[in-house]
C-alpha positions, 0 to 999 in steps of 0.5 A: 444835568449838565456837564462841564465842559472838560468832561466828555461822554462817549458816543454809544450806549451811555448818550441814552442815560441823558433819557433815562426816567429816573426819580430821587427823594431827598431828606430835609438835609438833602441827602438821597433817601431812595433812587429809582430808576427805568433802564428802559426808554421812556416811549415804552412807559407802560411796560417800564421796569424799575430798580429802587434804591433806598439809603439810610443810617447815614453817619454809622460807623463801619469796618470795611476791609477792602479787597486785596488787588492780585497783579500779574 
């Protein structure tokens, strides 16, 4: 994935996401159903370890209270 040009990646660790195997399935209206992706290199595919992700009930009403910030 491309990015635009005025944002920018620092040097380090984060330059290896760009080769991080990662797949998605997408619904009939495009909506991301389940993401799985290998935080390890792609040289080392037969030892990979994969975390997944699976998505639904998308558009069901929800009640979240968010966290009280505590400044000092």
């Amino acid at each position: 994935m491309a990015l635009p040009a005025v944002v920018s990646v620092p040097s380090g660790p984060y330059r290896v996401l760009s080769r991080m195997p990662a797949e998605v399935w997408l619904d009939a209206a495009g909506l991301a159903r389940r993401i799985s992706a290998s935080s390890e290199p792609a040289a080392a595919a037969d030892k990979q370890v994969w975390s997944i992700v699976e998505l639904w009930d998308f558009g069901v009403a929800v009640d979240i209270t968010p966290p009280v910030l505590m400044r000092s």
